[in-house]
BALOBA-1460 file (C-alpha; in Angstrom, 3 decimals):
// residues 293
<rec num="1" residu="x" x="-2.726" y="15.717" z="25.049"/>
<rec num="2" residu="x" x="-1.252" y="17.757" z="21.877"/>
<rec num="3" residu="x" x="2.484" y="17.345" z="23.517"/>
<rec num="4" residu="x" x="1.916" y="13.701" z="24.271"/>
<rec num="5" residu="x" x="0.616" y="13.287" z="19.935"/>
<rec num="6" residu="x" x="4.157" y="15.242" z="19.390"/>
<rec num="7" residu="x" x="6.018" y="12.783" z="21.056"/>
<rec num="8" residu="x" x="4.333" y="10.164" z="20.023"/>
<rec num="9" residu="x" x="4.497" y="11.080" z="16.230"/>
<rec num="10" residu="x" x="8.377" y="11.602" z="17.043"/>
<rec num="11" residu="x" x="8.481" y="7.999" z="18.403"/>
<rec num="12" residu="x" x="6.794" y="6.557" z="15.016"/>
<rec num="13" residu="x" x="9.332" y="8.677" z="12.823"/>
<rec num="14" residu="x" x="12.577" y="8.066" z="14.422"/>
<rec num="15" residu="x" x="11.989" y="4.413" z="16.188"/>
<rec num="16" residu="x" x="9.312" y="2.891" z="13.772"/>
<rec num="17" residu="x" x="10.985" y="4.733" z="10.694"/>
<rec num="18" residu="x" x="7.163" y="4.981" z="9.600"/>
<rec num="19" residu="x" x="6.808" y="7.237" z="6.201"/>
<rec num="20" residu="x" x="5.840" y="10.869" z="6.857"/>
<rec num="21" residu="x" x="2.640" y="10.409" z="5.410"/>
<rec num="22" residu="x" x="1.750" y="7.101" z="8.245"/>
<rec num="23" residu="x" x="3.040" y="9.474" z="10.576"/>
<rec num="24" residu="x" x="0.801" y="12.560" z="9.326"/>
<rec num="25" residu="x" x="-2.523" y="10.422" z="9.052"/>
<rec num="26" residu="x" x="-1.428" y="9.358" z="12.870"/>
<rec num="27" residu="x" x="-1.178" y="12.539" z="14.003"/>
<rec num="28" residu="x" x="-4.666" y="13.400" z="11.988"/>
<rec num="29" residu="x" x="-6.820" y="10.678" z="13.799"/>
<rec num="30" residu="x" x="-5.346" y="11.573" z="17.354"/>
<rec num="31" residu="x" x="-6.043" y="15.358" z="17.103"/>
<rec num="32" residu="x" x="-9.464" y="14.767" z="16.226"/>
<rec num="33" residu="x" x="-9.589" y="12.754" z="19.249"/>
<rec num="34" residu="x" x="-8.056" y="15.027" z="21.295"/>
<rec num="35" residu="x" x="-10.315" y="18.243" z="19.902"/>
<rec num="36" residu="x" x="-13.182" y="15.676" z="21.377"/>
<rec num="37" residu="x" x="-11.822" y="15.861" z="25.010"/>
<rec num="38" residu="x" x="-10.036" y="18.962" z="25.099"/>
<rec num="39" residu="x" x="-10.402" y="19.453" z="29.037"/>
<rec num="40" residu="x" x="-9.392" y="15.815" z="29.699"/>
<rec num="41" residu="x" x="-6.418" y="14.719" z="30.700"/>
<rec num="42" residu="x" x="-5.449" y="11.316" z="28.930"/>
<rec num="43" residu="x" x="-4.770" y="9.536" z="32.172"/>
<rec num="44" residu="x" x="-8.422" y="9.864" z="33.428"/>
<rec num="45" residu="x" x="-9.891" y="8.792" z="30.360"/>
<rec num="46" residu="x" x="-11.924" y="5.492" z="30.403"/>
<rec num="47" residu="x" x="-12.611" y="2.678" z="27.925"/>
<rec num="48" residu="x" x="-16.654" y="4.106" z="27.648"/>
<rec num="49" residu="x" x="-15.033" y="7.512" z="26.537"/>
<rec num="50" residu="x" x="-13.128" y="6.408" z="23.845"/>
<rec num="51" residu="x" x="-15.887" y="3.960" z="22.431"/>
<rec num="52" residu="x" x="-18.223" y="7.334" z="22.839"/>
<rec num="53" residu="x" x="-16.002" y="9.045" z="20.850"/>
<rec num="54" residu="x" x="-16.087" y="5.860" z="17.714"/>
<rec num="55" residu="x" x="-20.088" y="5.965" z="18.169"/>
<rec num="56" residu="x" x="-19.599" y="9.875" z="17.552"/>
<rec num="57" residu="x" x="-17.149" y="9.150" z="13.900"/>
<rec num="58" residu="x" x="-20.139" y="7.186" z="13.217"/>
<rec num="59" residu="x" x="-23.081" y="9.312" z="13.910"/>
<rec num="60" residu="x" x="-20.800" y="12.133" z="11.602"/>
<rec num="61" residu="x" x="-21.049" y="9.366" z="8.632"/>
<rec num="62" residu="x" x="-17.599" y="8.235" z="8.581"/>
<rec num="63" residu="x" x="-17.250" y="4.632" z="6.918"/>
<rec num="64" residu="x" x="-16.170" y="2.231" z="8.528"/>
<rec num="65" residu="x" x="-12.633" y="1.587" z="7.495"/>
<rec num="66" residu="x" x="-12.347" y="5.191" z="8.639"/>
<rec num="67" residu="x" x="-13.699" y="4.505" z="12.194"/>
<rec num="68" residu="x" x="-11.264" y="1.154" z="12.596"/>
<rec num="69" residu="x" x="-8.522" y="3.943" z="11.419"/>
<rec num="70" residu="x" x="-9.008" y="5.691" z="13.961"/>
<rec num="71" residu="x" x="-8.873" y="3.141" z="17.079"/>
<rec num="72" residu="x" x="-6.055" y="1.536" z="15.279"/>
<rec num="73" residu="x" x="-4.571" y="5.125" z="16.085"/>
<rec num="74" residu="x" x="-5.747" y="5.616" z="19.356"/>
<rec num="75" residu="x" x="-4.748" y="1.816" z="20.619"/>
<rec num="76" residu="x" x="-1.163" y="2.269" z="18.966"/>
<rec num="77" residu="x" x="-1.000" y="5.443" z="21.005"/>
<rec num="78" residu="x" x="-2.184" y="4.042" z="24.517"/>
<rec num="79" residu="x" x="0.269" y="1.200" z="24.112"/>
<rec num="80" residu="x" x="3.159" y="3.631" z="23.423"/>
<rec num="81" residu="x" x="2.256" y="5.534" z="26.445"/>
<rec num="82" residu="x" x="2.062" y="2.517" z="28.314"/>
<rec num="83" residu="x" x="4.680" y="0.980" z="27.190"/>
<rec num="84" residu="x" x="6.429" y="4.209" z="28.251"/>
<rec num="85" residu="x" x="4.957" y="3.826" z="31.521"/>
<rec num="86" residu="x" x="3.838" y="7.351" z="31.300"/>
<rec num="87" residu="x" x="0.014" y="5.405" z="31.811"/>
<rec num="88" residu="x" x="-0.325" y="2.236" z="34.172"/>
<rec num="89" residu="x" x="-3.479" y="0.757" z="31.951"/>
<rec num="90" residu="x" x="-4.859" y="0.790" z="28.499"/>
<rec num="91" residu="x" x="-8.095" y="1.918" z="28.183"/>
<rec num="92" residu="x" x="-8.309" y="1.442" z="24.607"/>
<rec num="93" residu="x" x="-7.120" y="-2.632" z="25.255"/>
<rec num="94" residu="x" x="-10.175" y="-4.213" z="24.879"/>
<rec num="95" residu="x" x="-12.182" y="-2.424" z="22.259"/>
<rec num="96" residu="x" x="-12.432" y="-4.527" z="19.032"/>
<rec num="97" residu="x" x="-11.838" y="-2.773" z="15.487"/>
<rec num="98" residu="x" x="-15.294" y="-2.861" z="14.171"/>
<rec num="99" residu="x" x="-15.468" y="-5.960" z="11.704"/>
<rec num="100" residu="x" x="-15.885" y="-5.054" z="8.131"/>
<rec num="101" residu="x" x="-14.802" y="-5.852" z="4.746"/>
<rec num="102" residu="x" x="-13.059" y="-2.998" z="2.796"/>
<rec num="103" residu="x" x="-14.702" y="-2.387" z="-0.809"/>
<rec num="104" residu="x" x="-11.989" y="-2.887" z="-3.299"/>
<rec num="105" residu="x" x="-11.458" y="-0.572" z="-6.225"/>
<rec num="106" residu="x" x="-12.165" y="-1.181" z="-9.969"/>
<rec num="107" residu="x" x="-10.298" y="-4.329" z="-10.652"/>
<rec num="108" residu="x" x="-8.724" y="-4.526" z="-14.022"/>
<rec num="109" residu="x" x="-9.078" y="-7.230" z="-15.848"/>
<rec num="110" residu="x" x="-5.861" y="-8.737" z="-17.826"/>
<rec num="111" residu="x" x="-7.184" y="-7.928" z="-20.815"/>
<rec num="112" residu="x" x="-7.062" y="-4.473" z="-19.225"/>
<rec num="113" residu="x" x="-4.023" y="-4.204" z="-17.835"/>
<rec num="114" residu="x" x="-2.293" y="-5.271" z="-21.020"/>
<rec num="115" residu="x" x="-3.607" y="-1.968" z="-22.858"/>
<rec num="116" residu="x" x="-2.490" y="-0.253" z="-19.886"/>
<rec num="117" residu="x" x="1.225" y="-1.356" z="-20.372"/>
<rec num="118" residu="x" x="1.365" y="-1.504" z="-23.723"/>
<rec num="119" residu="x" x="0.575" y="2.466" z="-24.219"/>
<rec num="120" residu="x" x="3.872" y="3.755" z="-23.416"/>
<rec num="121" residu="x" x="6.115" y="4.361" z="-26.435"/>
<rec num="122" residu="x" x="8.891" y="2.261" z="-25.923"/>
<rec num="123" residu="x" x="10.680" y="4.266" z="-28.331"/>
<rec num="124" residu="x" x="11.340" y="7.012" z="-26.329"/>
<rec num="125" residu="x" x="13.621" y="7.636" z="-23.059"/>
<rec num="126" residu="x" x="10.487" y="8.571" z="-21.018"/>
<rec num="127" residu="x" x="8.124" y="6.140" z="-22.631"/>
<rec num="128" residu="x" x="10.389" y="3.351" z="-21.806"/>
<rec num="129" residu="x" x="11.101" y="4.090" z="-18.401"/>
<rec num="130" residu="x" x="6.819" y="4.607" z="-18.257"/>
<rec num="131" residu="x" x="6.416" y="1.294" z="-19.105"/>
<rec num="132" residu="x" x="9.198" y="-0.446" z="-17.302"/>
<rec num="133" residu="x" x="7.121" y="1.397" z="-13.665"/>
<rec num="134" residu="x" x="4.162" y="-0.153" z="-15.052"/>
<rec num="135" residu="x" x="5.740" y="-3.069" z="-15.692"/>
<rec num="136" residu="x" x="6.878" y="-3.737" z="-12.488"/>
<rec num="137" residu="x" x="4.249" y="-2.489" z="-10.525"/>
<rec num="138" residu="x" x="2.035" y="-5.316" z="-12.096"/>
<rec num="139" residu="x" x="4.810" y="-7.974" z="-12.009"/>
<rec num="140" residu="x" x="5.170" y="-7.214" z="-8.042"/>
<rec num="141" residu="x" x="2.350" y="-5.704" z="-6.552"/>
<rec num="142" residu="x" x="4.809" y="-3.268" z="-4.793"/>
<rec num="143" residu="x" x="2.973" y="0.623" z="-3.503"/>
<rec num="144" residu="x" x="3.739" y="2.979" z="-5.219"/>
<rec num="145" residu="x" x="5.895" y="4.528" z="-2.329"/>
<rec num="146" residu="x" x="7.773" y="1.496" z="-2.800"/>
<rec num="147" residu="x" x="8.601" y="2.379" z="-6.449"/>
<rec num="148" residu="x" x="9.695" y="5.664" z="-6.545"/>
<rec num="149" residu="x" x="12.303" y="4.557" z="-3.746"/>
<rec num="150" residu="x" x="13.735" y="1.648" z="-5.593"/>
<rec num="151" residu="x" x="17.393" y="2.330" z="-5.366"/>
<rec num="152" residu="x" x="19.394" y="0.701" z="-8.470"/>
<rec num="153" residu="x" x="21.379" y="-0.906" z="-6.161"/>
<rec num="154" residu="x" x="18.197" y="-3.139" z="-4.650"/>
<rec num="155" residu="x" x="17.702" y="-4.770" z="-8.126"/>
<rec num="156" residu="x" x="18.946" y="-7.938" z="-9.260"/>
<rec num="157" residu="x" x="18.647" y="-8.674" z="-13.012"/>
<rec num="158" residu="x" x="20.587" y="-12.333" z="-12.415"/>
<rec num="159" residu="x" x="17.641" y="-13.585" z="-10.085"/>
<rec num="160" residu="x" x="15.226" y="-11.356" z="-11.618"/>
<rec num="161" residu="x" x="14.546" y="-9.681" z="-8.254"/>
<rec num="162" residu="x" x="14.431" y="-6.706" z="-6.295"/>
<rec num="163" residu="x" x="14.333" y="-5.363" z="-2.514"/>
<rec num="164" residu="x" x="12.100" y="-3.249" z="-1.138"/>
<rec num="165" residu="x" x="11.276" y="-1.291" z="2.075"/>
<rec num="166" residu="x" x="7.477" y="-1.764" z="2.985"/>
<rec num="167" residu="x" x="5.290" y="-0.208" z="5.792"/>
<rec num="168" residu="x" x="7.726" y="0.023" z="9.166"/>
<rec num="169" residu="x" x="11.203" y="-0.081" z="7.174"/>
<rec num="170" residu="x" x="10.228" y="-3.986" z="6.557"/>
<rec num="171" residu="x" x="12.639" y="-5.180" z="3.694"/>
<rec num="172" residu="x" x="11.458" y="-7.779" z="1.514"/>
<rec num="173" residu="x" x="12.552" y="-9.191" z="-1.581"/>
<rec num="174" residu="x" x="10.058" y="-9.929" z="-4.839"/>
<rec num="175" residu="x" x="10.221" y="-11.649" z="-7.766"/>
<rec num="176" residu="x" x="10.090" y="-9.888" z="-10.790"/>
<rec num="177" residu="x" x="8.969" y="-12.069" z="-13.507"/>
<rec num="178" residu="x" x="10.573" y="-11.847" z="-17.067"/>
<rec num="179" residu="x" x="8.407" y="-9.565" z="-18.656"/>
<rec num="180" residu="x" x="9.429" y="-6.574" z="-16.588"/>
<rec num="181" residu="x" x="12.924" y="-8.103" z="-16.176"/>
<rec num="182" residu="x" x="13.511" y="-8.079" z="-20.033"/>
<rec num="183" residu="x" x="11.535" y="-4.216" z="-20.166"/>
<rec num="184" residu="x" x="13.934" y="-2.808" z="-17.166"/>
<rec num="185" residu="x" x="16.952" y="-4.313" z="-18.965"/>
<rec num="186" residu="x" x="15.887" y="-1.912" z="-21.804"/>
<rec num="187" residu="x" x="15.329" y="0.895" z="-19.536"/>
<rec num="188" residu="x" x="18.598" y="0.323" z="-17.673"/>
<rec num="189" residu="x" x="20.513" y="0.272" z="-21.275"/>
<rec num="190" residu="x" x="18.582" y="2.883" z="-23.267"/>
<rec num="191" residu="x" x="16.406" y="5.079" z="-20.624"/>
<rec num="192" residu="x" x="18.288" y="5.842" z="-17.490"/>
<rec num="193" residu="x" x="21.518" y="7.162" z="-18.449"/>
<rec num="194" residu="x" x="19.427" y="9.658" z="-20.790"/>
<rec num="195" residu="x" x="17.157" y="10.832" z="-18.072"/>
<rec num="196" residu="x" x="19.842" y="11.008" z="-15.625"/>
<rec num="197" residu="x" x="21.854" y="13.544" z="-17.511"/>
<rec num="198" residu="x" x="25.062" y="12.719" z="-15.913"/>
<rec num="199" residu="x" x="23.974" y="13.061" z="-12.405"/>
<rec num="200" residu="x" x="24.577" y="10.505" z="-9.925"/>
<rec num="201" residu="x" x="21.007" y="9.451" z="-8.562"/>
<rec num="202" residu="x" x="20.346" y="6.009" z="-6.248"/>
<rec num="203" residu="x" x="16.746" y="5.776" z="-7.135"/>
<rec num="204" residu="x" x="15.818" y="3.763" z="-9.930"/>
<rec num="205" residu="x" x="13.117" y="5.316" z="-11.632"/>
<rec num="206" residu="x" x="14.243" y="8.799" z="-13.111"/>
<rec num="207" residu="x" x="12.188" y="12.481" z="-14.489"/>
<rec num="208" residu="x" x="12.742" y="14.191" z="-17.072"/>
<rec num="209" residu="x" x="15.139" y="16.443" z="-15.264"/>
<rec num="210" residu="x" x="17.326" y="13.566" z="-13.776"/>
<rec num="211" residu="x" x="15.487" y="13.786" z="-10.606"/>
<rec num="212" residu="x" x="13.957" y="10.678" z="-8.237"/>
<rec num="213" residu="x" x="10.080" y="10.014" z="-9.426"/>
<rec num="214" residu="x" x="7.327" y="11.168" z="-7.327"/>
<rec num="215" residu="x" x="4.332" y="9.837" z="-6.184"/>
<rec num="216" residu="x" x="2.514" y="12.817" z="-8.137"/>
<rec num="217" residu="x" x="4.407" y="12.625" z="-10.840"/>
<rec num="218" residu="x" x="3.843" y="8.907" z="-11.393"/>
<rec num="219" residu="x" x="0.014" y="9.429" z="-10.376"/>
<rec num="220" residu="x" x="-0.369" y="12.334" z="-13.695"/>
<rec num="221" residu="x" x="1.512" y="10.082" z="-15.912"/>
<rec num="222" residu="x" x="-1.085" y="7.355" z="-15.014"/>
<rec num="223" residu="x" x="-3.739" y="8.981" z="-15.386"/>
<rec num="224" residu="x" x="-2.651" y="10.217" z="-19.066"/>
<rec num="225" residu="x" x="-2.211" y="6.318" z="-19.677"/>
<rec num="226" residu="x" x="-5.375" y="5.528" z="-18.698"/>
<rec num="227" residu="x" x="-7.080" y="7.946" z="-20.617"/>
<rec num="228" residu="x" x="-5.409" y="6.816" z="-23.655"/>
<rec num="229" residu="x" x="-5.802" y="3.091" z="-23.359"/>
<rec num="230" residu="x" x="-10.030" y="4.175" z="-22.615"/>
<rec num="231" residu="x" x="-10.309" y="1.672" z="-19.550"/>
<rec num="232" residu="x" x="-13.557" y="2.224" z="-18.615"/>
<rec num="233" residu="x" x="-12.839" y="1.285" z="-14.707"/>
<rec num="234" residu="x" x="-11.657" y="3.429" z="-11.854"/>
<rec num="235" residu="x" x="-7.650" y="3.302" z="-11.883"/>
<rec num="236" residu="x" x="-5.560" y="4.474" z="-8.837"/>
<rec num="237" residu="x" x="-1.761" y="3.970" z="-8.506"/>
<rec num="238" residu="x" x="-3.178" y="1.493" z="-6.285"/>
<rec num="239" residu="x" x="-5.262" y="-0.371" z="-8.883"/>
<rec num="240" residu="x" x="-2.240" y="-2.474" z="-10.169"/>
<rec num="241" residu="x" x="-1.519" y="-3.439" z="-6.914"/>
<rec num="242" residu="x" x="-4.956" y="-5.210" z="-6.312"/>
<rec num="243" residu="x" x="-5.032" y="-6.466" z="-9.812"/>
<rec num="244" residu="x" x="-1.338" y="-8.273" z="-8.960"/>
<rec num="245" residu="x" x="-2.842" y="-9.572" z="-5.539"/>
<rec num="246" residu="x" x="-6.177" y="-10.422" z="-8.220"/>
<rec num="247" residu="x" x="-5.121" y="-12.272" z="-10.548"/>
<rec num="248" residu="x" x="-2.716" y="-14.613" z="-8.826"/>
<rec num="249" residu="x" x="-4.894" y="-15.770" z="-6.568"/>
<rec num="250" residu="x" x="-7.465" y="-16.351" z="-9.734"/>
<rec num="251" residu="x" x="-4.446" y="-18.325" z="-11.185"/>
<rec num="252" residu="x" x="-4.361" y="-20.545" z="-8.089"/>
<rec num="253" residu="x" x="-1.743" y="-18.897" z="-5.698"/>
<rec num="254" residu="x" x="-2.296" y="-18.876" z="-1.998"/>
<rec num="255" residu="x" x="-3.217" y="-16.353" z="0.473"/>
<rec num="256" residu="x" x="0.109" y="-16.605" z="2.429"/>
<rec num="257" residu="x" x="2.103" y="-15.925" z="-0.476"/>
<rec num="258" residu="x" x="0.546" y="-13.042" z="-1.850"/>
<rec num="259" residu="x" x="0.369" y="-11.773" z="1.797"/>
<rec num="260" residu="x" x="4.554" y="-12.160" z="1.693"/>
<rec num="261" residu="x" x="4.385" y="-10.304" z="-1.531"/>
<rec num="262" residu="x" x="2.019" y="-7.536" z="-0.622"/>
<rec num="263" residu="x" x="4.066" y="-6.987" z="2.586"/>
<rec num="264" residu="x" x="0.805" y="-7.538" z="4.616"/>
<rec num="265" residu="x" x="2.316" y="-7.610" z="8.333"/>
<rec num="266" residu="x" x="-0.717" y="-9.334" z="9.390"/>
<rec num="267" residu="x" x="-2.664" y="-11.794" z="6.698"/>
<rec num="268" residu="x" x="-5.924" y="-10.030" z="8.009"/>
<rec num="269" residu="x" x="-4.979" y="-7.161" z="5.343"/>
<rec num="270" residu="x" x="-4.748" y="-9.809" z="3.053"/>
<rec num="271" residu="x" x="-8.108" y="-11.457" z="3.429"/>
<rec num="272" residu="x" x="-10.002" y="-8.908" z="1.652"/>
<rec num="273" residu="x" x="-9.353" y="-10.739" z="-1.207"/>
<rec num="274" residu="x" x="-11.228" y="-13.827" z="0.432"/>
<rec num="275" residu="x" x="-14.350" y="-13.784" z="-2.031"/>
<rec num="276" residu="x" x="-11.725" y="-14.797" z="-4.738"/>
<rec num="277" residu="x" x="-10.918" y="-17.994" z="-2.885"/>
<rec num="278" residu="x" x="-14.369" y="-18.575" z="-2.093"/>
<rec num="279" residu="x" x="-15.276" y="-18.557" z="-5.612"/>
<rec num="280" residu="x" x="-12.276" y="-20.604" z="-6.729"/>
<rec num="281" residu="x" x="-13.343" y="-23.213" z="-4.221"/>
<rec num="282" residu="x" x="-17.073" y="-23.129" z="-5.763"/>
<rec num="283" residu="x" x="-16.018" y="-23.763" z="-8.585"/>
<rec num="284" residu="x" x="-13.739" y="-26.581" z="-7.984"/>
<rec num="285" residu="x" x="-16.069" y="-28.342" z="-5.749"/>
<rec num="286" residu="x" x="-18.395" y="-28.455" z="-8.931"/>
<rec num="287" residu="x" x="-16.116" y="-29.329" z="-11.283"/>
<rec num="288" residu="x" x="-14.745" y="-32.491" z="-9.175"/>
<rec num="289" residu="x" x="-16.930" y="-33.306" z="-6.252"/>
<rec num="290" residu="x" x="-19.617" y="-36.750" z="-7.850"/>
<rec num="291" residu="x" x="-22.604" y="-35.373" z="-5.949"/>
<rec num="292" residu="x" x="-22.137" y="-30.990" z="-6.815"/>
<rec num="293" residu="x" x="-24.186" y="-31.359" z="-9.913"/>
């Protein structure tokens, strides 16, 4: 089964164009399966097998948004292989991804996420182009993959606007919002062509030695931020993200849209953000309907 997880993983990198680390937490999931049935070839296993094997990630305490991981994995690669026609059925078809609702992280509050930007030191190359990431981040809800690949090239200062390549080499475009428009403009002028040293470099956000940003990099600067501005909650890279997604749906946006903006492929991803909606809703029905009070 190990050769078949090769190919497969080959198949996600160089047809999917799926990020090295997708590809690596693929490959993760299916050699744990594997290690389960490591006398089995793939073509006799059966549907009862494989749910065994999600009862067993289970019994070993694995949550579960780990678990639906994991037969996201395994279903993607039974429909490669049978889409390959190296198998004639799925076995994995017609199990459901257990139902559950992901715990979100800390969410900042605006209040929050204000200190948060405002702690760079504008004043300096390297505080500036700190504060124009943050800045965007927030204004776009991008990952933080998605950052550190922004190529200059993919911004648009005129329509205050940028393109970027999500999950699956997916390009779409975000708005930008004048804040971070008016901070990158700074960054552009004042930042970059300090940092760069002369060296011709596509991606927008620069180090310290003229070199692309990485996601460590970004995640130790955070972290110093954080520490500094003394936010009490739990911040990620992926914290500004889910405060973007947060607060526009508090502000009255719609699920659809912030799905476009995340870069949700499916609006399922999207939903976990449901109880804000539901609480919106609440309190608009008691605010307008005659008989709520």
């Amino acid at each position: 089964m190990y050769a078949l997880i090769q190919e497969f993983s080959e198949y996600l990198r160089i047809e999917k164009r799926y990020s090295p680390h997708t590809v690596t937490n693929y490959c993760r999931d299916l050699k744990r399966f594997a290690a389960a049935f490591p006398a089995a070839k793939v073509s006799a296993l059966t549907t009862a097998q494989i749910r065994g094997f999600l009862i067993l990630l289970r019994d070993e305490g694995l949550s579960a948004s780990s678990i639906a991981r994991s037969l996201s994995s395994i279903k993607s690669f039974f429909r490669y292989l049978c889409d390959d026609q190296q198998l004639t059925e799925n076995p994995a078809e017609i199990l459901e991804t257990p139902r559950r609702w992901r715990k979100l992280p800390d969410i900042l509050s605006p209040t929050d996420v204000d200190k948060l930007l405002s702690c760079p030191d504008p004043k300096t190359p390297v505080g500036l182009r700190d504060q124009a990431m943050l800045e965007v981040l927030y204004a776009t809800g991008m990952r933080v993959s998605e950052l550190i690949s922004v190529k200059g090239h993919s911004l648009d200062l005129v329509t205050g606007s940028l393109r970027t390549l999500g999950k699956g080499a997916k390009e779409r475009i975000v708005p930008i919002g004048m804040v971070a428009r008016k901070v990158l403009e700074d960054y552009l002028l004042n930042s970059r062509p300090v940092l760069a040293k002369r060296q011709r470099v596509e991606e927008l956000f620069l180090t310290g030695r003229g070199k692309s940003m990485t996601r460590q990099g970004f995640w130790k600067l955070l972290k110093g931020y954080v520490r500094r501005s003394n936010i009490k909650a739990t911040v990620s890279p992926h914290t500004l993200r889910h405060a973007f997604a947060t607060h526009l749906l508090e502000g009255g946006a719609d699920l659809r849209s912030v799905q476009q903006m995340l870069g949700h492929a499916d609006i399922s991803t999207t939903q976990i953000y449901t109880h804000i909606l539901e609480k919106r809703m609440l309190e608009v029905h008691d605010k307008f309907h005659p008989r709520a009070g």
